[in-house]
N, C-alpha and C positions, 0 to 999 in steps of 0.2 A: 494446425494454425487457424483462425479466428479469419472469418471474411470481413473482410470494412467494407461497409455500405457507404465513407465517408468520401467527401470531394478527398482525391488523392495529391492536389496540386497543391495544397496548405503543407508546408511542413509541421508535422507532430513530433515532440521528442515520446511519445504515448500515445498509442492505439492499440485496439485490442483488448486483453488480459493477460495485466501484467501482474505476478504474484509477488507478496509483501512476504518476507519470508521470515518467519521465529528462527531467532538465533540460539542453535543447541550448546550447552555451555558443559564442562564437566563438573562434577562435584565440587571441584576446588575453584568453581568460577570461569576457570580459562574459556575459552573461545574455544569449539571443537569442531576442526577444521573441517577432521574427515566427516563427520555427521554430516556438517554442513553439505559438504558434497556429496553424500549419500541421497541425499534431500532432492539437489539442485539436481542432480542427475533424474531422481522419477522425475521432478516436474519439467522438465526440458524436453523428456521425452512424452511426456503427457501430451505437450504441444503450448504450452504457453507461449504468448509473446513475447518476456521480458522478464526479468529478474527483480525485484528491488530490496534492496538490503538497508537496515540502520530504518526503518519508519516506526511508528507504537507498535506494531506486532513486533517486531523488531527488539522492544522497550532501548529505545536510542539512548534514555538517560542512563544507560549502563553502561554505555559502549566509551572507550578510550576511543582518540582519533587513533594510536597504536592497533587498536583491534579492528577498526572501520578498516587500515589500511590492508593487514593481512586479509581481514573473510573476503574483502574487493579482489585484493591481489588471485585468489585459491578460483573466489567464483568467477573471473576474466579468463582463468586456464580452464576451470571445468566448462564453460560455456562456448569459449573460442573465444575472434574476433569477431562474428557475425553476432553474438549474440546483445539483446538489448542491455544493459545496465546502467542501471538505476542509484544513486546511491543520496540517503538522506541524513543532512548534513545539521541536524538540530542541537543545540545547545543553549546552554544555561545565559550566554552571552557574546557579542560580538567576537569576542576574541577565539573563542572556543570553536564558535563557527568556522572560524577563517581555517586555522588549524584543520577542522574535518574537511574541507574542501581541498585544501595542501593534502591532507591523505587519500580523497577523491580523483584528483587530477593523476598525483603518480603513479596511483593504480589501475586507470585507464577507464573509469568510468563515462559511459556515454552521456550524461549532464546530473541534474540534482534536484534534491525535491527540497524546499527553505523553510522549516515550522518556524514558526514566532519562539525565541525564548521562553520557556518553560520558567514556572514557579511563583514569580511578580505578575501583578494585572497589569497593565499598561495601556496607555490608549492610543486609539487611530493614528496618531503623530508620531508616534513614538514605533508602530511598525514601521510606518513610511519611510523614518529617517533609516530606521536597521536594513530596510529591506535594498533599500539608496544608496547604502555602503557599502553591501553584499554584493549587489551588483557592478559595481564598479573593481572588483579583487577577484572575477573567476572569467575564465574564457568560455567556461562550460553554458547550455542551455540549461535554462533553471527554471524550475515552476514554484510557486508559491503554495505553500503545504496549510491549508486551513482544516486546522484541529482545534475546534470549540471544546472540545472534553478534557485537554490537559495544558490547552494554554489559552490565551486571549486570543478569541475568533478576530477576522478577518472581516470588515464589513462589505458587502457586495460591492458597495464605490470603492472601499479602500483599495479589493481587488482590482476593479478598472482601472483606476488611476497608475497604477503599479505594470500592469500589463502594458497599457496604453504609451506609460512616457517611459519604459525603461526597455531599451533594446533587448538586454540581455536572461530579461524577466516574458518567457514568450504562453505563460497561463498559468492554470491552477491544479490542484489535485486537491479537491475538495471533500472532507470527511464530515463534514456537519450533519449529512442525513437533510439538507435542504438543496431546492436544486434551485433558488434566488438567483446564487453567483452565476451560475452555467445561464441560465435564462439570460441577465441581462449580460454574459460576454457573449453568449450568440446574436445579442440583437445591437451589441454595440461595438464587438471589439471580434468580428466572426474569425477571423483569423487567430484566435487565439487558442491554446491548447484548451479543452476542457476535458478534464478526467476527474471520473466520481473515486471517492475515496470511503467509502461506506457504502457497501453490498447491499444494505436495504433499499438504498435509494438506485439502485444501478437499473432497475426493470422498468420504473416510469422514467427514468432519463431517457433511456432507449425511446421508450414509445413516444415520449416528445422531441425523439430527434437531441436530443442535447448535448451527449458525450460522446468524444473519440475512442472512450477505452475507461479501463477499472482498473485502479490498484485496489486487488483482492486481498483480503487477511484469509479470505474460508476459500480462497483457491490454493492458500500454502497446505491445505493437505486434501479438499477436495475439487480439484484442477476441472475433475469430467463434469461436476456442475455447474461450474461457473462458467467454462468452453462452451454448455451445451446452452445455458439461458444465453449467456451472450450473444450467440450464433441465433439464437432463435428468436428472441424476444428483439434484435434489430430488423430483420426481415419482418416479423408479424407479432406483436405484443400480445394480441389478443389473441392467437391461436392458441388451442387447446394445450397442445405441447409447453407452449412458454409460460401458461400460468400456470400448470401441471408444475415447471421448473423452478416459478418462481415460491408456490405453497411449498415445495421443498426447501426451498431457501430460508423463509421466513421457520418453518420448521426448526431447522439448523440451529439459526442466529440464536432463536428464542432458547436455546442450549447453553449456547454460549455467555449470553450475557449474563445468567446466572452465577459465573465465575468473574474473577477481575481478568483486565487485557492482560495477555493472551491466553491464557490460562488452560483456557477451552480449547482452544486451538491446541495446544502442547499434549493434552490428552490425546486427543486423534490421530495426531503424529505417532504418538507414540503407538497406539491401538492399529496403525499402518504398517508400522516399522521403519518408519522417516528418520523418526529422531527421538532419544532421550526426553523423557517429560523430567523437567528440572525447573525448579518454582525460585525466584529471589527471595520467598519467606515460606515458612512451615507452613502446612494443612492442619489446618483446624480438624476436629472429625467430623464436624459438619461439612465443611469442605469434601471433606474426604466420601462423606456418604453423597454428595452431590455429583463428586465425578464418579461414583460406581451404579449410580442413576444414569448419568449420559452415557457411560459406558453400554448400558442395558439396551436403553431408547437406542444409540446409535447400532448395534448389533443385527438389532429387531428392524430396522429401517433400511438398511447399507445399501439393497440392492433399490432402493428408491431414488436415491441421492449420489449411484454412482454410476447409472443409467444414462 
């Protein structure tokens, strides 16, 4: 488990490294339960903090509230009661939402991460009022999910204002790769959750103090480097070790990105024996010659990054 260097008297629904986990699907689509728990079980035992299911590594816009409810329902038994979970309730539209969080609640999820509606732009008023409604229909603690890559970001005020006047909204999980929002919630709303949601920005949050915790996509299949930069780069940014961790990191990413979300992630999995690499559309053979590239680099590299 992950030491918090953090005041411990704030309640966090997130500290730590919490892993964002790809959802293994079968051939035919369906939801694959047991993968799933093949998964949840290495990283449980890795030592992570926390579970979270249904986020973009995830790819949410795939998921039935039906499928949110089973993988929640499998990973609350493979985890126990102790364990953290996570569940991310995004959709096309209010309604869709409400429904994911009706599948959230039955299946005993400990709170909810809230993306903005996917697909329409929409502006600052127009989160406010969704996020207004949302909280007013769950008992659960809820964080605000800002994802600038696949829906309309979240402005640093829109986040304050949201944290600040709505009880049941107690911070963010922020993937923008900017750390603005965490900056001005620690200097104006410190009581509020702040969790990076993009691995690149997780090593300078740290050294400026700014986050409680990460939801990790590159701890769903390598837990011992994201454990190990976490653990290190909160105690000392600058020691040799943590930049050591964090070159390996940027390393990584710089892999990754080269495919579409999760893509990259589901090769490694699979190169682990986590889980099935199974794509929502064909490989190209460019594709194809891309993951037998990462396949190479990451072989030549493993014991770098799992160190």
């Amino acid at each position: 488990m992950t030491i918090s260097i953090f005041d411990n008297t704030r309640k966090t629904l997130i500290s730590g490294v919490f892993t964002a986990m790809t959802l293994p699907r079968t051939d035919a689509g369906a939801v694959d339960l047991d993968e799933l728990t093949h998964h949840m079980e290495f990283l449980l035992k890795a030592g992570v903090d926390g579970i979270v299911l249904n986020g973009a590594t995830g790819e949410y816009c795939l998921t039935s509230p039906e499928e949110l409810g089973a993988m929640l329902g499998r990973a609350r038994v493979v985890g126990g009661a102790e364990m953290k979970l996570i569940a991310a309730v995004g959709a096309a539209d209010t309604r869709g939402t409400l429904q994911r969080i009706g599948a959230a609640e039955s299946a005993g999820a400990d709170g909810l991460l809230l993306p903005i509606p996917y697909f329409f732009p929409y502006e600052q008023q127009d989160l406010v009022a969704y996020a207004e409604e949302i909280a007013q229909h769950t008992a659960l603690p809820t964080l605000l999910y800002n994802l600038p890559s696949f829906t309309t970001g979240l402005e640093p005020l829109t986040t304050l204002k949201l944290v600040t006047e709505q009880a049941q909204i107690q911070g963010v999980k922020d993937s923008s790769g900017s750390l603005d929002t965490v900056r001005l919630l620690k200097d104006c709303a410190p009581r509020a959750n702040r969790v990076i949601g993009n691995d690149s920005a997780l090593h300078p949050a740290l050294a400026e103090g700014l986050c409680d915790g990460v939801v990790s996509g590159v701890s769903c299949v390598l837990p011992e480097l994201m454990l190990a930069l976490f653990c290190e780069a909160a105690k000392d940014a600058k020691s040799a070790r943590s930049l050591q961790l964090k070159s390996a990191l940027e390393e990584f990413i710089g892999w990754l990105v080269k495919l579409p979300v999760p893509w990259g992630l589901k090769v490694i999995a699979a190169e682990r024996g986590l889980a099935k690499a199974e794509y929502p559309l064909p490989l190209s053979s460019a594709r194809r010659e891309v993951v037998q590239q990462f396949l190479i680099w990451f072989r030549d590299n493993k014991g770098s990054l799992l160190a």
